[in-house]
C-alpha positions as CSV (number, residue, x, y, z in Angstrom):
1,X,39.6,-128.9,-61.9
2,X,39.0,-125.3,-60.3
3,X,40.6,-123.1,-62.8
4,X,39.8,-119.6,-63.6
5,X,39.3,-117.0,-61.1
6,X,35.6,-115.7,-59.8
7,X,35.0,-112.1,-60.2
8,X,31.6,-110.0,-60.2
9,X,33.3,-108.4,-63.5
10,X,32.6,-111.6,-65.2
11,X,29.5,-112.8,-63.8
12,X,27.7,-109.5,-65.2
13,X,29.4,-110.4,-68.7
14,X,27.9,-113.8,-68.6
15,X,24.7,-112.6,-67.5
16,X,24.3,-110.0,-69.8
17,X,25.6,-112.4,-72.6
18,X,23.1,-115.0,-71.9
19,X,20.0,-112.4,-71.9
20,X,19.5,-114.2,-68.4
21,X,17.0,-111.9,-66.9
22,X,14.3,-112.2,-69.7
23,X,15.1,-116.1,-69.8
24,X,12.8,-118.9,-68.0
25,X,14.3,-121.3,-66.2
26,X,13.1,-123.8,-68.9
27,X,15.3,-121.4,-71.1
28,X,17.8,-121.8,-68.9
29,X,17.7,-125.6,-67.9
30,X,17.4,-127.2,-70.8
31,X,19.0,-130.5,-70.2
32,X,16.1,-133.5,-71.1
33,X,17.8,-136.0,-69.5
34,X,20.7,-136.4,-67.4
35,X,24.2,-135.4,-69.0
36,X,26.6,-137.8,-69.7
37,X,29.9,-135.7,-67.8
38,X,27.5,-135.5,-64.9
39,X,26.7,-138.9,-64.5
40,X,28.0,-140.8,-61.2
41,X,27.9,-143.8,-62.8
42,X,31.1,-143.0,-65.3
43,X,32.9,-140.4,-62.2
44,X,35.1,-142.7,-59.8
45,X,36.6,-139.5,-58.2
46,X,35.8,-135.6,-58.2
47,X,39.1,-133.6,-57.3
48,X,40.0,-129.9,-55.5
49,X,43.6,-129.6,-55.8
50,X,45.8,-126.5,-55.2
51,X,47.7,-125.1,-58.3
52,X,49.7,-121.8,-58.8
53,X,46.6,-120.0,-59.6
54,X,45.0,-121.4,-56.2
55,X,47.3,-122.4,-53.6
56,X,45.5,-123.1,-51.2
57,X,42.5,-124.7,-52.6
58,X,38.7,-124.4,-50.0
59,X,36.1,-127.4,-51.1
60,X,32.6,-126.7,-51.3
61,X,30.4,-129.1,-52.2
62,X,26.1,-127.7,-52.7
63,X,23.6,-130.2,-53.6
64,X,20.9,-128.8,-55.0
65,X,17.3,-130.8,-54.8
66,X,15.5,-130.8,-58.7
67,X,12.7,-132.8,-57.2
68,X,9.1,-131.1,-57.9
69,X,9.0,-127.2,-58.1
70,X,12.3,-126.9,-56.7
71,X,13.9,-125.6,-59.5
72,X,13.6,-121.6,-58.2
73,X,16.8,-122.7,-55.8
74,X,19.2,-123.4,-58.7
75,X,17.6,-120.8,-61.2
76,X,17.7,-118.2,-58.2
77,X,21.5,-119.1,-57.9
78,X,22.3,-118.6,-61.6
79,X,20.6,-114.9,-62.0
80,X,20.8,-113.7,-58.9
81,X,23.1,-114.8,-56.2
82,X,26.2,-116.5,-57.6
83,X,27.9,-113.3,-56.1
84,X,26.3,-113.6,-52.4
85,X,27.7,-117.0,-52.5
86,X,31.5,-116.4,-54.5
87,X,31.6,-112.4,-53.7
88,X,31.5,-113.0,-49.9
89,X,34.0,-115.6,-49.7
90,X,36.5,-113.6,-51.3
91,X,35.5,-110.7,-49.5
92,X,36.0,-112.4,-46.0
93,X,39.4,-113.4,-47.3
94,X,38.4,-117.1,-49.0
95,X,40.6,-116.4,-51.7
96,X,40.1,-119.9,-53.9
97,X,36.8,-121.4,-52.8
98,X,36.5,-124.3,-55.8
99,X,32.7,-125.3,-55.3
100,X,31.3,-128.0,-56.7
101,X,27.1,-128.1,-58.1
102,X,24.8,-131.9,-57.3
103,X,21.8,-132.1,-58.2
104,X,19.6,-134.6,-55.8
105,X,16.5,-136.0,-56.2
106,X,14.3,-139.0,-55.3
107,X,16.3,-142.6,-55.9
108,X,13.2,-144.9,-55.5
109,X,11.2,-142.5,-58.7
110,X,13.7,-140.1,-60.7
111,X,16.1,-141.5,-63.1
112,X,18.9,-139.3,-62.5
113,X,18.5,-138.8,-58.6
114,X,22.1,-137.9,-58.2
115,X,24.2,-135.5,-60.6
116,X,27.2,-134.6,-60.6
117,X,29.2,-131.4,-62.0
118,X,33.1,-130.5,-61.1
119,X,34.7,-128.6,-58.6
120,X,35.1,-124.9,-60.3
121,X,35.8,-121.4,-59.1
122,X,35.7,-119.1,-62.1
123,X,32.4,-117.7,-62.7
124,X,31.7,-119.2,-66.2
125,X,32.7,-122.5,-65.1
126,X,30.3,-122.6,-62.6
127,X,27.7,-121.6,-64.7
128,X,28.4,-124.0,-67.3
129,X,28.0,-126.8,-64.7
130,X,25.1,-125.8,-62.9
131,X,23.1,-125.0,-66.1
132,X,23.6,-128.3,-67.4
133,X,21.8,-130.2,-64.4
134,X,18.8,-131.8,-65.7
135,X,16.1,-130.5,-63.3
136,X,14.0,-133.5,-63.7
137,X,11.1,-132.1,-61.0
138,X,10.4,-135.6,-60.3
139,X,10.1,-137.1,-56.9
140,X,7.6,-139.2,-54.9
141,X,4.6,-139.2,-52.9
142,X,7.3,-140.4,-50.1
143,X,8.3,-137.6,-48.2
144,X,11.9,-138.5,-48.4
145,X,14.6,-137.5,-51.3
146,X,17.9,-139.2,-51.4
147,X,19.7,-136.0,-49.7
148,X,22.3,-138.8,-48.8
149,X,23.1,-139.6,-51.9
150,X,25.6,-136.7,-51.7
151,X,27.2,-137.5,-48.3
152,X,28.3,-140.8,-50.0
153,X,29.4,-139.0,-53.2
154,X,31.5,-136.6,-50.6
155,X,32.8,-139.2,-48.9
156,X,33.8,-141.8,-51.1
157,X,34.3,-140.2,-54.7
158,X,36.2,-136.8,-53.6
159,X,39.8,-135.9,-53.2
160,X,40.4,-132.6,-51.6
161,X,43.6,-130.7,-51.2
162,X,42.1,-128.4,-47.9
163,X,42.1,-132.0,-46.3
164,X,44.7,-134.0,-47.6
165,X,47.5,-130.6,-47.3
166,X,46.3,-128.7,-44.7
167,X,43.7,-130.9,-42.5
168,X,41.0,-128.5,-43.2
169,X,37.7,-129.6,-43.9
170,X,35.5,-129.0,-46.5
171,X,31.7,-128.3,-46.7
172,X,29.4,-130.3,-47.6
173,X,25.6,-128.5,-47.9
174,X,22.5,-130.2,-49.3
175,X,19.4,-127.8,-49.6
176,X,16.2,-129.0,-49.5
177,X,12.1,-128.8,-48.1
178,X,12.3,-132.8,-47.3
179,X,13.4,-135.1,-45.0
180,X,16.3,-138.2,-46.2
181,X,16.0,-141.6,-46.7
182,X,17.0,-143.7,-43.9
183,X,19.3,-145.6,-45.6
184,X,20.7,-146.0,-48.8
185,X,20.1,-149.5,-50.4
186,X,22.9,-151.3,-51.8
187,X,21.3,-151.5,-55.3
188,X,20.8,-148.2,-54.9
189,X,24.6,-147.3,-54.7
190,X,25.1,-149.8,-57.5
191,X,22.5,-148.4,-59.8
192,X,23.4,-144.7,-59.3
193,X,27.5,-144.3,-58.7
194,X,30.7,-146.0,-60.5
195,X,30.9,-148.5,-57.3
196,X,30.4,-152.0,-58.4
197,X,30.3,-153.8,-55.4
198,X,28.1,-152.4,-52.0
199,X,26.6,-152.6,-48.8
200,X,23.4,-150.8,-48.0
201,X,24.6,-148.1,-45.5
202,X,22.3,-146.2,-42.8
203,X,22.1,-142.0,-43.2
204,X,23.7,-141.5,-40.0
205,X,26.8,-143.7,-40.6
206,X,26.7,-142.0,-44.0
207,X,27.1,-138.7,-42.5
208,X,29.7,-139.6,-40.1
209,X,31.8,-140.6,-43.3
210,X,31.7,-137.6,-44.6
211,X,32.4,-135.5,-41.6
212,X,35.8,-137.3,-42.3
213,X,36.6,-134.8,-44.1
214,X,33.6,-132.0,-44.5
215,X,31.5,-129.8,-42.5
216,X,28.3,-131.5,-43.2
217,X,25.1,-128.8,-43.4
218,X,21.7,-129.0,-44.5
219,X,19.7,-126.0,-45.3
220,X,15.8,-126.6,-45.1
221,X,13.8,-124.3,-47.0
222,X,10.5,-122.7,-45.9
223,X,8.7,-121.8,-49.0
224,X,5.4,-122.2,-47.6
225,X,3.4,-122.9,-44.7
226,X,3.6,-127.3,-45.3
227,X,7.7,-127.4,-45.7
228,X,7.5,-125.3,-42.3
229,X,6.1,-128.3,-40.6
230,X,8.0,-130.7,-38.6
231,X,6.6,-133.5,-40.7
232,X,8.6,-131.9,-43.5
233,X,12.2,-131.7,-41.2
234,X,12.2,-135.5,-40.4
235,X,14.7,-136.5,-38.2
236,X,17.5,-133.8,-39.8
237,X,18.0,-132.1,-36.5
238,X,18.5,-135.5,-34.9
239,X,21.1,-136.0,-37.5
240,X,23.1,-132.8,-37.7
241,X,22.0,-130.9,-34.4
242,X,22.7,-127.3,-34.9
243,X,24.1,-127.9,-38.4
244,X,20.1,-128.3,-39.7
245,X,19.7,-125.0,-40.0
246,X,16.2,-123.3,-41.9
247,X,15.7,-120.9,-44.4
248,X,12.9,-118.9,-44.7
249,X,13.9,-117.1,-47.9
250,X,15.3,-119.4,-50.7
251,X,17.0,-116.0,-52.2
252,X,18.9,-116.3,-49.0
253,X,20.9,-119.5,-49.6
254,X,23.9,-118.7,-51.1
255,X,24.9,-115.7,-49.0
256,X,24.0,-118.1,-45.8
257,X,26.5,-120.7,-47.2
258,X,28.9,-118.3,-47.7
259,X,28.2,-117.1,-44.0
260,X,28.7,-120.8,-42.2
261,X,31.8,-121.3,-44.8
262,X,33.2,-117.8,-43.4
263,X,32.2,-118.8,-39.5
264,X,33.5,-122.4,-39.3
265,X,36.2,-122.0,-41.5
266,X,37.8,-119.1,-39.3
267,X,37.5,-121.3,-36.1
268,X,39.5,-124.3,-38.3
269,X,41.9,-121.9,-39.1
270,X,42.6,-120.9,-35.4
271,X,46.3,-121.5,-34.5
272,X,47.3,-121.5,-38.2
273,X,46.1,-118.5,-40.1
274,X,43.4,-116.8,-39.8
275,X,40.8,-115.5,-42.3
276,X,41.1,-111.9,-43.2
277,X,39.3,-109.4,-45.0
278,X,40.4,-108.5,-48.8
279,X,39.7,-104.9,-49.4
280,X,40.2,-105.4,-53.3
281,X,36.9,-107.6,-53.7
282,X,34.8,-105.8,-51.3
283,X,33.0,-104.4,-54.1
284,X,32.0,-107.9,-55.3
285,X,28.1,-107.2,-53.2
């Protein structure tokens, strides 16, 4: 996947065209149940590949939690900041970001705790697979979501070009206002992915597995005073040290992805070739 080309050109056409600004996200997200081309359960592999229209392919990989009122993240994303996220890529010289939408939610309550859309980079592409996530607003009582559900997606069910080519990692960033699971039961992995056959598998050696091959972030959102707590961060910081990272504003997220692609990407690319501005999108923000 990843055809089509982003521009901020086409993301006001798709906005206007969709009457998004006087739309709900109910209006927007309409999805009832989970959608069939997003289920893990029928996806053995997710690709980024380079083509002539992007030779040198950059994997990004945001997992969204739809647990609860969490929806404003991915609404937020689809009016709004698409741009902050796409616009400053291309600006800092990311020429063919292909990102690819999750949705995550609670495996022990929701029935579609883990959804999965393709790697895209054209505008409308993206929009078509992050509208069709099924915000389900489910979750527990638990204080945990199954965040790790998308380092074992990552990890087991990808195959990037940036890594495979060019030994450049990808990115991997779940957002949330929760801690994770401390492991991720086999059933679990049975019941929710294409894998057949498992082993219950431990967060941190989850993580590790994807860091094979990604830059593994996690964005924790405080929206209020309670998901400021430290009761609400869990053991995150233990797990990713300086890649837990908070957000105060949830209208932030997609430029700060953009900023830690742009930052860690640039120090990957030292001693091949650096990232460099491209004057012909700065007018993408």
């Amino acid at each position: 996947m990843g055809g089509g080309r982003y521009s901020y050109e086409a993301f006001s056409r798709l906005k206007i065209s969709k009457s998004y600004d006087s739309k709900s996200r109910d209006e927007i997200f309409t999805a009832n149940n989970i959608d069939p081309e997003m289920d893990p359960k029928f996806i053995k592999i997710r690709e980024s590949r380079d083509s002539e229209e992007h030779p040198e392919s950059l994997s990004i990989i945001v997992a969204l939690d739809v647990t609860g009122s969490m929806g404003f993240v991915p609404e937020d994303i689809v009016k709004n900041t698409l741009p902050d996220l796409m616009g400053s890529l291309m600006e800092a010289g990311i020429q063919h970001p292909q990102v690819l939408f999750l949705g995550i939610g609670d495996f022990v309550y929701d029935s579609a705790p883990l959804q999965v859309g393709q790697f895209e980079s054209s505008a409308e592409l993206l929009d078509r697979w992050l509208t069709k996530v099924y915000l389900e607003g489910g979750g527990g009582g638990n204080n945990q979501e199954g965040y790790n559900l998308a380092h074992l997606f990552a990890a087991r069910h990808t195959a990037i070009d940036c890594w495979e080519k060019r030994k450049q990692k990808g990115f991997l960033f779940t957002i949330g206002d929760e801690p994770v699971f401390n492991d991720i039961p086999a059933d679990v992995i049975k019941r929710f992915t294409s894998e057949e056959k498992a082993s219950t598998i431990s967060t941190k050696n989850i993580i590790r597995e994807a860091e094979e091959r990604y830059h593994v972030f996690h964005l924790h959102l405080e929206h209020d005073n309670y998901s400021s707590t430290d009761i609400r961060k869990g053991n995150w910081k233990e797990l990713l040290g300086e890649r837990f990272i908070t957000v105060p504003d949830y209208k932030k997220v997609a430029k700060r992805i953009a900023e830690l692609v742009i930052q860690h990407h640039q120090v990957a690319s030292t001693g091949s070739r650096q990232v460099k501005p491209n004057t012909d999108v700065e007018d993408m923000l």
